[in-house]
N, C-alpha and C positions, 0 to 999 in steps of 0.2 A: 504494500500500500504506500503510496506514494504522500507525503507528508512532512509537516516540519511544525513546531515549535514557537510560539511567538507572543507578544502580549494584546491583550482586548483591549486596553484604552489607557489613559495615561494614569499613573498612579505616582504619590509621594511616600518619601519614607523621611524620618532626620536624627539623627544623634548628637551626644553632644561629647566632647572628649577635650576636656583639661581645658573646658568655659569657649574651646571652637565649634560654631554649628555645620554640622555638615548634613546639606539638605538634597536630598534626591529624588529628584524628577526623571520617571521612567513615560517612553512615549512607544505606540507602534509607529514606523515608519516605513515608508516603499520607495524613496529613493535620497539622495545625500542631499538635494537641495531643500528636501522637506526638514532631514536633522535639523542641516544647518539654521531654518526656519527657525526650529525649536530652540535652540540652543542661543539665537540672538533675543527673544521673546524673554529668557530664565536670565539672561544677562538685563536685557532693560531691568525687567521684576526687581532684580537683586540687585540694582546698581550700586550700591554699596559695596557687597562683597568683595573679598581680595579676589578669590579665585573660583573658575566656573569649568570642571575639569568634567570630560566626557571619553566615552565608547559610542560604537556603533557597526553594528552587525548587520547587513544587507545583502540577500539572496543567499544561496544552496552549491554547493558541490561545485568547489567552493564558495563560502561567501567571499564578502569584502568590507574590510572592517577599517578603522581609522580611529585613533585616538590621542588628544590631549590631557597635557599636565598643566598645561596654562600657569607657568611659572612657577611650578611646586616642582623639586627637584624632579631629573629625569627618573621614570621609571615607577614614583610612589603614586599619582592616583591615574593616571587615562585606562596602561595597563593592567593594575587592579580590579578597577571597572569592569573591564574589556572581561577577564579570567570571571567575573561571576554570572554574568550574561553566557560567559560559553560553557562554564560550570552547569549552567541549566539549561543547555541545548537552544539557546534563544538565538534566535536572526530576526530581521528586518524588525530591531528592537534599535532605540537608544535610552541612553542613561546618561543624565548629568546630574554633578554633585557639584555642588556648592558649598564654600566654605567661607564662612564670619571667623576671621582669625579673633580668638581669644587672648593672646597677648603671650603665652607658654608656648616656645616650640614642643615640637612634637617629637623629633627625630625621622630619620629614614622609615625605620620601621613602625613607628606611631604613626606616620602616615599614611603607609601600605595600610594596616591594618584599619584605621578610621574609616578609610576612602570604601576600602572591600566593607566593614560593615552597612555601609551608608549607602551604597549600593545594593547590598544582600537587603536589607529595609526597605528601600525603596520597591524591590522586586514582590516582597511580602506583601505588599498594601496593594500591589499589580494583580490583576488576573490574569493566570497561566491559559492560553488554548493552544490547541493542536488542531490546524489547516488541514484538512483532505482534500484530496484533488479527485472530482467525483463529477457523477454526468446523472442528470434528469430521467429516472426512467417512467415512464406512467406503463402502468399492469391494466390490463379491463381483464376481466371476468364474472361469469355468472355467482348463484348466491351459495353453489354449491359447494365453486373454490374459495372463496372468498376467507375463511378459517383455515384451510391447509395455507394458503399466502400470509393470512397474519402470523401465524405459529412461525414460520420461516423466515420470518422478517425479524421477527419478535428475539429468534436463538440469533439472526444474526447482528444483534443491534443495529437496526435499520431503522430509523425513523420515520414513518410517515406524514408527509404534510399537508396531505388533499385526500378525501373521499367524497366520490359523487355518487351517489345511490339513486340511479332509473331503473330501469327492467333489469340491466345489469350493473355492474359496481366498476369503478375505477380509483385507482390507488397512482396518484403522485407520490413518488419517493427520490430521495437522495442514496446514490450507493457510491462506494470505493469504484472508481473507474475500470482498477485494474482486477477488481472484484465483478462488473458487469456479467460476463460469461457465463460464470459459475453461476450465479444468483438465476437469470435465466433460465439457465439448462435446468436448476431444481425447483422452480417453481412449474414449469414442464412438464417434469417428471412427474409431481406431487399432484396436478391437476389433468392425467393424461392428457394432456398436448391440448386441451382446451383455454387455456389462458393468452389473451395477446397481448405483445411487448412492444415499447415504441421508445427507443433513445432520443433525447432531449438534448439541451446546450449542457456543456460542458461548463464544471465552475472549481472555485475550492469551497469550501464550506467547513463550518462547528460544531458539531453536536453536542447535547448534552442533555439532561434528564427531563429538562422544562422545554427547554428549546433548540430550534436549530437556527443558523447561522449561517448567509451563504453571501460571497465575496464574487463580484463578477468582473473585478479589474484589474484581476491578477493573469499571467499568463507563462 
């Protein structure tokens, strides 16, 4: 199944370490002109701050990533950043922290460490989803099949988002793309060959217990 990892919508996280705040702002993104969007927006916000240090994770196999320390020595926060986003499998993700210097340095490694919690925070208060990349199938069938289809849909967590009940029944669904076939051939099977299938546009999409989620500007 084809898939990846990413955040639902922007979330903040902030800690505070020896009276510096360091504030994290997590965004989804789908290309660098949009980060950088974000990332001038959290700088107006916090004009004040000393420093406005980011990651950012865009596209698959491979991504393409880019990161600042925005005047914090090399290496203590873009990087850190960068390692807790990849830590949890995240792409076309950004994260920036922000830091209110407290007046205590921190050291190298109080900074590693701040910047990674501050980011881990941020991620916390984020909501986690997983993308599928999946295609529209609508099912019609009579009222005979209509319970062997939902049982089957039902083992393979398959969601449905449309039922039209005339003389016959129709089921709009979302499946795994690369799942299509299969799902087919056993609704087929289970309906002796009375049930018809009819592929849809292709999209990525989210599922999850309440609801489904479907993206149609990705490719």
């Amino acid at each position: 199944m084809e898939s990846y990892r990413t955040v639902c919508g922007h979330g903040t996280g902030e800690i505070t370490e020896k009276k510096s705040r360091f504030i994290a702002d997590i965004f989804p993104v789908s290309s660098e002109e949009e980060a950088f969007e974000h990332i001038e927006r959290i700088r107006k916000k916090h004009w004040s701050a000393r420093h406005h240090c980011f990651a950012f994770v865009l596209g698959r196999n491979p991504g393409y990533e880019r990161i600042s320390d925005d005047g914090e020595p090399s290496g203590t926060a873009g990087k850190p950043i960068l390692e807790v986003l990849k830590g949890r499998g995240l792409t076309d993700v950004l994260a920036v922290v922000t830091r209110y210097f407290g007046g205590t340095l921190l050291g190298t490694g109080g900074l590693v460490r701040a910047y990674t919690a501050a980011a881990a925070e941020g991620i916390s208060r984020t909501g986690i989803i997983t993308k599928i990349h999946g295609i529209r199938l609508q099912i019609g069938t009579d009222y005979t099949g209509l319970g062997k289809i939902q049982h089957l849909l039902l083992a393979r967590g398959i969601n449905i988002l449309d039922t039209v009940y005339t003389d016959k029944v129709e089921l709009q669904v979302l499946v795994p793309k690369d799942e299509t076939d299969e799902l087919c051939k056993a609704i087929l099977e289970s309906t002796n060959g009375q049930a018809l299938m009819e592929e849809g546009e292709e999209c990525w999409f989210s599922a999850g217990d309440s609801r489904t989620e479907i993206y149609h500007s990705e490719t």
